[in-house]
N, C-alpha and C positions, 0 to 999 in steps of 0.2 A: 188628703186621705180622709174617707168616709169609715169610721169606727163605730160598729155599733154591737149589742150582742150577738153571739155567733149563734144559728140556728139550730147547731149541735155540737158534740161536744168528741171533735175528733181526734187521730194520734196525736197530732202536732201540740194540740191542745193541752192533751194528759204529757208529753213530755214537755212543755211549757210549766204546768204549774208544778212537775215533778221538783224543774231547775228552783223554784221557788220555795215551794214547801212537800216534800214527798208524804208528810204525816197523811196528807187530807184530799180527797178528789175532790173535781170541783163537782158546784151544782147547781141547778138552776132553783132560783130561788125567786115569790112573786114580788115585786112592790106595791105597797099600800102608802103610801106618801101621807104623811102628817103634816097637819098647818105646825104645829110644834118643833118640825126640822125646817131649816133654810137650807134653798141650792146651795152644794158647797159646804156646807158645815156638819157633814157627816159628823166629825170628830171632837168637836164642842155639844151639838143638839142633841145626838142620841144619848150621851148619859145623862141630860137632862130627861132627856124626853123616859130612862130608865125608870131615874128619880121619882117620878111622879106616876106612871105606868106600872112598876113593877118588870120583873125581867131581868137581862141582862145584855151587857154588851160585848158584841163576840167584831175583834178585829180578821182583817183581809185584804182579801185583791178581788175585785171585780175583775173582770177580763173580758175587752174588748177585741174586734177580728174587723179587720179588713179584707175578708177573704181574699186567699192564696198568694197575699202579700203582707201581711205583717198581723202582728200579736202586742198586745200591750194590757198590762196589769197598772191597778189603780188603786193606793193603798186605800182602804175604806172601812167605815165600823155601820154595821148595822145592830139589829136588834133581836134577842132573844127573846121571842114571848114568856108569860107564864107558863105556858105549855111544852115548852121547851123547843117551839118552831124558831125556826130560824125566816126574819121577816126584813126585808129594807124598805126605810119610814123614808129615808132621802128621796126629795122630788126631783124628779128626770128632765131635762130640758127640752127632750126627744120623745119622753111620755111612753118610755118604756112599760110596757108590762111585767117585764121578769126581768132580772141578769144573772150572768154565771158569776157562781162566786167560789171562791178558794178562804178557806179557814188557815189562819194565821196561829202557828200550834206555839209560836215564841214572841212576834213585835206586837209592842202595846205602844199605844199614842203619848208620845213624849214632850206634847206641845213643840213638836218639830215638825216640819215638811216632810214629806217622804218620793223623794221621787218615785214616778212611773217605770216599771221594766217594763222595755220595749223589744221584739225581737222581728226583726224583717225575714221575711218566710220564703224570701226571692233575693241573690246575689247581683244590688246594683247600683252604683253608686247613687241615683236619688235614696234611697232606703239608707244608704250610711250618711247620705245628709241628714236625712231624719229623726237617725238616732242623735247628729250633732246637734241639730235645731233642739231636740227633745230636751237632751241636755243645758244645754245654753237658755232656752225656758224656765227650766226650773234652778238654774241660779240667779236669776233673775227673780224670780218669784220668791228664795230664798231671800237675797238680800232688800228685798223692801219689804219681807215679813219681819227681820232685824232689825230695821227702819222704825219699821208701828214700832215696835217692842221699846225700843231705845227712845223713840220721842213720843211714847204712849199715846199714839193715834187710835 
C-alpha cells in the first residue's frame, strides 16, 4: 500500500476525521522541516524544538490516503509559530511539501505510542489483513518501546 497525502480533501475524508475528532476539520498544512526535529520524533523534538523557538505545540493526526482504498491517521505533534500558524518542522522521508492535518481538541503525548486509525475504503479481505498487520505492528512497536524503558536503552 502506497500512503501518501491525499490531493484534497474529500467526503470520506471529512467523515474520517469526524470518526476521530469532530471539534476540528482538517487542513493542509506546509512543512518546513528543522535540522532540530529527527524522522520520527515528532513528540520528543517539537517541544524541544518549542523551548528554544517559542510557540507552541498543537497535537494530531496527519492523515494519509491510498486512494479509493484506504485512510489512515498518524498520531503526530507539530508546531505552533509565534504567529499563531500552524507549521510541521518534522522531516518527511518522501519530502512532502504540505500534509493534512486534523487538531487533536483532547490527546496530549503521554510518553506512550499511539496507534495509527486505519480505515479501508473498499470491502476485502486484503484490507482487513491490513488493518490486522496494522495492528499486530504496533504491538510490536509497543512492546520493544517497554523494552528500552525497562532496560533503559
Amino acid at each position: 500500500m502506497t500512503s501518501a497525502t491525499p490531493a484534497e480533501i474529500s467526503k470520506e475524508i471529512i467523515a474520517f476525521c469526524k470518526e476521530i475528532d469532530p471539534t476540528y476539520p482538517p487542513v493542509f498544512i506546509p512543512v518546513a522541516q528543522s535540522e532540530e526535529v529527527r524522522f520520527n520524533y515528532c513528540m520528543t523534538d517539537v517541544p524541544k524544538f518549542v523551548e528554544k523557538n517559542g510557540g507552541s505545540v498543537q497535537y494530531g493526526w496527519t492523515i494519509w490516503e491510498d486512494p479509493s482504498i484506504s485512510l489512515e491517521a498518524e498520531f503526530h505533534a507539530t508546531w505552533i509559530n509565534p504567529r499563531g500558524k500552524l507549521i510541521d518542522v518534522t522531516p518527511k522521508s518522501d519530502g512532502e511539501s504540505k500534509i493534512l492535518y486534523l487538531k487533536d481538541s483532547w490527546r496530549l503525548y503521554e510518553n506512550k505510542l499511539v496507534d495509527n486509525i486505519r480505515k479501508p475504503l473498499v470491502d476485502h479481505w486484503v484490507m482487513k489483513l491490513w488493518v490486522m498487520q496494522g495492528k499486530l505492528k504496533f504491538q510490536i512497536r509497543q512492546t520493544i518501546f517497554k523494552l528500552k524503558k525497562f532496560f533503559k536503552c
